[in-house]
N, C-alpha and C positions, 0 to 999 in steps of 0.2 A: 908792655901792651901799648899801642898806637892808640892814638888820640880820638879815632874813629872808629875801632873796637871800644872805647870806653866810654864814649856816647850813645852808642847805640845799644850795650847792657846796660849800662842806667837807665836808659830810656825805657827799655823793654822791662827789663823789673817793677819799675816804676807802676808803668802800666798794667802788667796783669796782678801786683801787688793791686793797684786798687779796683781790678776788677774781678777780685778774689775774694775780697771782704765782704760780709755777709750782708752788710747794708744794698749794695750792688746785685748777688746773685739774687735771680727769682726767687718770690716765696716759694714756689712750687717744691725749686730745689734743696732749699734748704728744710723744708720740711721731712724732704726723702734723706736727707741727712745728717740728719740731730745726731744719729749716735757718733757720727763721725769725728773726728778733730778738725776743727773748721782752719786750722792751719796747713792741713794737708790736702788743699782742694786738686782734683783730678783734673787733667785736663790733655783734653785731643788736639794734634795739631795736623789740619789738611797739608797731605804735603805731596802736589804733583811731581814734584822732581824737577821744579824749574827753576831759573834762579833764585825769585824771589821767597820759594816756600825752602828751599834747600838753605838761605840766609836764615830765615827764619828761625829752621829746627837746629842750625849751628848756634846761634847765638842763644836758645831757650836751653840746649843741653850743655852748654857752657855755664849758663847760670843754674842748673838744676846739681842743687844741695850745696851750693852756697850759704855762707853764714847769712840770712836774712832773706833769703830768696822766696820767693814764692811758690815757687817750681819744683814741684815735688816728684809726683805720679805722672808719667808722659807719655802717651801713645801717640806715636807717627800712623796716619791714616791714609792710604791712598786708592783712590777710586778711580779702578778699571773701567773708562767710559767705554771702550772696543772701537771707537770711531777713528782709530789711526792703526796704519800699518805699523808703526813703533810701538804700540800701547805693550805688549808683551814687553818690551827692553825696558821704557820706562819704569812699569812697577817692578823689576827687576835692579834697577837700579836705584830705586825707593829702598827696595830692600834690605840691598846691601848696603846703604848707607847710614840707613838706621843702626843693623847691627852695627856697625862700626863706630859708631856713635854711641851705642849701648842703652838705645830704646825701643822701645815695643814697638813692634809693627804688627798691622792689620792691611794687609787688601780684600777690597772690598769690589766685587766684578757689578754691574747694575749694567741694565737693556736700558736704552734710551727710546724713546716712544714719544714722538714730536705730533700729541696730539693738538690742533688749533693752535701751536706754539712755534716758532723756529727752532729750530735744532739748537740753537747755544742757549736757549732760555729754558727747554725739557733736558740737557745735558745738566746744567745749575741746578736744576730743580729735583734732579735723581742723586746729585753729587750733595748736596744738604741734607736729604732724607736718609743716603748712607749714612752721614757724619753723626748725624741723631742718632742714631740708632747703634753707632760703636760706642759715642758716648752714653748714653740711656744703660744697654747692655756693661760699660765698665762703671759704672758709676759715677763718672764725671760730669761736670756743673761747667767747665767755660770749652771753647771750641774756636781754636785760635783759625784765621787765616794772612796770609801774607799780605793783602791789598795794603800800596804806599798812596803816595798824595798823587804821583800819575795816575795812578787809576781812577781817583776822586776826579781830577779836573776832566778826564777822558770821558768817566763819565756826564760829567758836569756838560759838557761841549756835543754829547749825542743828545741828551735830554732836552737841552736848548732847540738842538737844531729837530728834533720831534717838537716840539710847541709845546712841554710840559709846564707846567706850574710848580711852585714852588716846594712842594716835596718832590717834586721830580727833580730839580735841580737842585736841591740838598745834594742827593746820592745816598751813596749810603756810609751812615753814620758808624763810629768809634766801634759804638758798642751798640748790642740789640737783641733783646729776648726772643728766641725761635722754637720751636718744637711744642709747641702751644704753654710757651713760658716758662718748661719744666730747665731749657739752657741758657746760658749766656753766648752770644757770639759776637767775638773779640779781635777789632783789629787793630792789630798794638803799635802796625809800623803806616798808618796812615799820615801821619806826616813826616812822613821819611819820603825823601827825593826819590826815584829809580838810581838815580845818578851816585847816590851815599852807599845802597845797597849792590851797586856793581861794585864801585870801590871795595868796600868789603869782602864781598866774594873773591874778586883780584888778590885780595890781600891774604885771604885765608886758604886759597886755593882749590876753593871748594868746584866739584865737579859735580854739571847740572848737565839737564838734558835741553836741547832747544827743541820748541815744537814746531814743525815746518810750515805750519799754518800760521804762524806770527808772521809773516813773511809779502803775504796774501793781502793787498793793498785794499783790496775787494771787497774786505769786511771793514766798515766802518770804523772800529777803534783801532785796526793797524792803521788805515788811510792818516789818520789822526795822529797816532804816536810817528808815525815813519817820515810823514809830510806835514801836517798841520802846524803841530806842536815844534817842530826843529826850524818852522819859520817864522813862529811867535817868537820864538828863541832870540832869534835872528834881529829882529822887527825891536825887541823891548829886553835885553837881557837879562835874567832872573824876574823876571813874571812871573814866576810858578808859586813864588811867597806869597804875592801880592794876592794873586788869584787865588789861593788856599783861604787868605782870609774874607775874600767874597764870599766863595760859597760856605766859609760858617757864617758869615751875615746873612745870607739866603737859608739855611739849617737855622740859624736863632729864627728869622723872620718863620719860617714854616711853624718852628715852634710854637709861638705867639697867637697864627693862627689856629693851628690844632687846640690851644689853650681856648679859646673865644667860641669855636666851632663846638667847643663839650659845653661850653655855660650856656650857650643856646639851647641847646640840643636838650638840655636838662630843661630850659623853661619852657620847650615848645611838648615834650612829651608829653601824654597822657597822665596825669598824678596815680591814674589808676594800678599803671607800672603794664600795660597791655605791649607796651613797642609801637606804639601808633605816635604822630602826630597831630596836633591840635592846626588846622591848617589858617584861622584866623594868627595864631599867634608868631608861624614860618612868617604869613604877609605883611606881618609889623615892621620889621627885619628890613633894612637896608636890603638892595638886590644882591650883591657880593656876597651878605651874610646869610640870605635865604640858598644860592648857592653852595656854604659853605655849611652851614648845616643839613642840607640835605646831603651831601658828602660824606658825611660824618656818620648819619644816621643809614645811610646805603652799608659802611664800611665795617658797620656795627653786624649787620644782618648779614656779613657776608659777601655784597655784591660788588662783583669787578667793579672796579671805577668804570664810572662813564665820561664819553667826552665830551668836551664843553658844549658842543651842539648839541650831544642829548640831552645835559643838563638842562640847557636852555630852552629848549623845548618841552619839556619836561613842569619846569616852572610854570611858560608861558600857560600849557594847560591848566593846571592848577590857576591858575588866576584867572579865566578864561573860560571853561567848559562850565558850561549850563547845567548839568546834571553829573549826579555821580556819576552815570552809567558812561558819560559821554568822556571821562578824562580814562586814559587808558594809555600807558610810554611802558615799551618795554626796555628791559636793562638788565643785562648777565644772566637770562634764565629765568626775570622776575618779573610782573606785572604792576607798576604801579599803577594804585584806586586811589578812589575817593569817596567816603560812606560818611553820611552824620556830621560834618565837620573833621573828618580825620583823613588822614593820610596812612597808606598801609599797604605791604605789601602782599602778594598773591604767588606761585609759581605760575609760571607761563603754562598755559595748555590749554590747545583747541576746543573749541564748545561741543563741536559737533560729535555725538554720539551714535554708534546705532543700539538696536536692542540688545537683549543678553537674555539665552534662555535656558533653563535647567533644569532639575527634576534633584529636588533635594532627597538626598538618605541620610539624613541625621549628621551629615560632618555640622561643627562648628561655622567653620568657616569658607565662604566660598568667595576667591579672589577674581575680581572682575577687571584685569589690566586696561579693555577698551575703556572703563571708564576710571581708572586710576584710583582703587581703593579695595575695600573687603565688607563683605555683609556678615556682617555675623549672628550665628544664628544658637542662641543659647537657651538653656533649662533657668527656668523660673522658678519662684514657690508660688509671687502672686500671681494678678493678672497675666495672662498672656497667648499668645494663639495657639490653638490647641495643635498636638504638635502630626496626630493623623491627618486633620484635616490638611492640614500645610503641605504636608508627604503626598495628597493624594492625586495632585497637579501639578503641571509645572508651573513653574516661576518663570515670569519676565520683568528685568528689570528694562526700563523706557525714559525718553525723554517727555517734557510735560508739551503737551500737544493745546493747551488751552483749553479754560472755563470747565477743568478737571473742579471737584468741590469734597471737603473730606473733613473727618469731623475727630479730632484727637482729643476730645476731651465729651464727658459726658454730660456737663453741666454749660454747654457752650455748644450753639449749630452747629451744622457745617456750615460751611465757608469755604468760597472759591481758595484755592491755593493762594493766588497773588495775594490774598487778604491775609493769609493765616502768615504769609512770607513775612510781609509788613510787620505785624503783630509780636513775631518772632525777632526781630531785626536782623533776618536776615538781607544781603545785598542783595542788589537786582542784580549784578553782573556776577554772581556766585549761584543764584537759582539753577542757571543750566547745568552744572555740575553735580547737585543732589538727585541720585536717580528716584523715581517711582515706583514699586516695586507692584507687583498684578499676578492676581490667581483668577486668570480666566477674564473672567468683564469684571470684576472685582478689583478694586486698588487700595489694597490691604495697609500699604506703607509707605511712607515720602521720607527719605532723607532728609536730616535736622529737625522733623516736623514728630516723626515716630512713627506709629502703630492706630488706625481709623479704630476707637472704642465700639466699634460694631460689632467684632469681628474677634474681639478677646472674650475670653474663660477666666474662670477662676476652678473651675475640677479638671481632674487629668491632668497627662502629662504635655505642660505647656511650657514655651517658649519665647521670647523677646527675640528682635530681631535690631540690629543697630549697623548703619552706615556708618564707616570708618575709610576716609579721604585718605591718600597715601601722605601728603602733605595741604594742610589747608592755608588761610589765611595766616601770616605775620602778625600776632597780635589780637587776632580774634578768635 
């Protein structure tokens, strides 16, 4: 055995040795696998048929059932994107490789759908969702792919030149839990040269497919691998070491901050456990850290990163706006407010309303999309409106037209809405969204407010009536 085949199995053993042991795999998965022998973990490996995953699956079925090996159960995975006239040859040549090889193959065809995304970032995105889903389906816990240390720096060198920050110039790390934590995904030859893994292949003979689109200077990381990189080469020779241990110094540093960014994030939240911020305690906060915890706390709820200008702006409201009503940044689909001292989020959606008219026959439920939710309309034993009278007119719900007055409790007047709002704590920037609900010149019912005790029974066959938002407030 060559001195370069026996590097590169150690190596790789090494690695998915310790990204097989049970400290490492998500809890998720290890729960789904108690009865299993935790010495036999499962594992998928993406394999396009190109040099780099074709080294890959040679080198992992070389070491599969080895005295000590890790590598037990293997499935070759290859996902039919349909975006090339070769894709037919390619997973045909996945195929046959595998068999010949004497592991399991899986193709997997998927529609690419470049909604709001480029085409190479919804092709990833459908090509990982397959991968999940053979693993989930076999029962496997890690989901190797081939990415070496070129690809780190290549990435490293796009991210830069996009203006990213420091997870963005990490890239992407060794290893990483995906499919909402239930896998591992592992990449075992990240510091592996391209230059080690050609060797290799040269040596083994191994026959791969080349994709003609590597070729295409046009897309940013060929521009990079084919010119950029071969005149750093050139310029500083073997810089690719050096460089690798930057960007783990950029990967430790992110770390550090993602560490700092959670102990904030813990002391500025609500103790109540709501998901809200406490907005005096964000402003304590160095400006960086006020940044970086609101980053934290976006990433939590889900929302795409924002960029630095919106953050910043973002902030500067928050420090700034005079009234709750008046701070208002939207960001991935979401509305940040401002209520009581807190910070919180909202889904984005227009105020503007028009009526809703209808004539109930006893359904449950009546869904009203203009204004994004459902009334529902249920059997009671106590109080509640009697349910002929309710049938015997139509219903409108409405927006609040002003110095409306409505009395939900018996022991208490009425009271203009804004007052009962107030009282309620509800927001002011959330009022427009609770409709009003009207039998006639009668306004029987307001959203979050309830039922006008006018107008309720306690004989017969009666009913409650409750307003259900499709999504409300973050935390409230």
């Amino acid at each position: 055995m060559q001195p370069l085949e026996r590097s590169l199995l150690e190596r790789l053993s090494a690695a998915l040795a310790a990204a097989a042991t049970p400290a490492a795999l998500p809890e998720a998965a290890l729960l789904a696998s108690a009865p299993r022998r935790r010495s036999r973990v499962p594992m998928v490996l993406a394999l396009s048929g190109g040099r780099d995953s074709v080294a890959l699956l040679d080198l992992a079925a070389r070491l599969r059932g080895t005295r000590g090996s890790p590598v037990r159960d293997l499935v070759a995975v290859h996902v039919h994107h349909g975006l090339s006239r070769s894709a037919d040859a390619w997973a045909e040549h996945c195929r046959l490789l595998a068999e010949r090889l004497e592991v399991d193959f899986e193709l997997v065809r998927v529609k690419v759908r470049a909604r709001g995304q480029g085409l190479e970032a919804a092709a990833r995105e459908a090509r990982y969702t397959a991968l999940a889903q053979v693993a989930q389906a076999r029962g496997a816990h890690l989901v190797l792919t081939a990415h070496h240390l070129d690809d780190r720096l290549e990435t490293f060198l796009i991210q830069w030149m996009r203006g990213a920050g420091v997870d963005g110039l990490a890239g992407f790390p060794a290893e990483r839990d995906f499919a909402g934590g239930t896998l591992r995904l592992v990449r075992p030859l990240i510091d592996t040269p391209r230059a080690e893994i050609e060797a290799y292949a040269t040596l083994r003979g191994l026959a791969y497919v080349d994709d003609e689109s590597n070729e295409d200077t046009r897309l940013l990381r060929n521009a990079l691998r084919l010119q950029v990189l071969p005149a750093m080469d050139a310029a500083r020779p073997g810089f690719r070491a050096a460089a690798a241990r930057g960007v783990d110094l950029v990967a430790d540093a992110a770390e550090v901050l993602r560490s700092v960014a959670a102990e904030d994030l813990a002391r500025c939240r609500d103790e109540a456990g709501a998901g809200t911020l406490y907005v005096d305690r964000v402003l304590t906060l160095p400006d960086a850290r006020q940044a970086l915890v609101l980053r934290a706390w976006l990433a939590e709820a889900g929302v795409s990163a924002p960029s630095r200008a919106r953050l910043v702006e973002a902030l500067r409201q928050v420090r700034e706006a005079r009234s709750d009503a008046r701070l208002l940044v939207r960001l991935g689909g979401m509305e940040l407010r401002r209520f009581r001292g807190h910070l919180l989020l909202r889904p984005e959606q227009a105020e503007a309303r028009g009526a809703f008219r209808f004539q109930w026959r006893g359904e449950r439920e009546v869904a009203v999309p203009s204004w994004g939710g459902v009334l529902r309309i249920l059997p009671c034993s106590g109080e509640g409106l009697p349910a002929a009278w309710l049938a015997a007119e139509p219903l409108e719900l409405r927006q609040r037209a002003g110095g409306e007055r409505f009395k939900p409790s018996r022991t208490r007047p009425r009271r203009t809405l804004k007052r009962l709002f107030q009282d309620e704590g509800v927001p002011e920037f959330e009022r427009a969204r609770l409709p009003l609900v009207w039998r006639g010149a009668d306004l029987i019912h307001v959203g979050g407010l309830g039922s006008d005790v006018r107008y309720l029974d306690d004989e017969g066959e009666r009913v409650q009536l409750e307003w259900v938002a499709d999504r409300g407030l973050i935390g409230f």
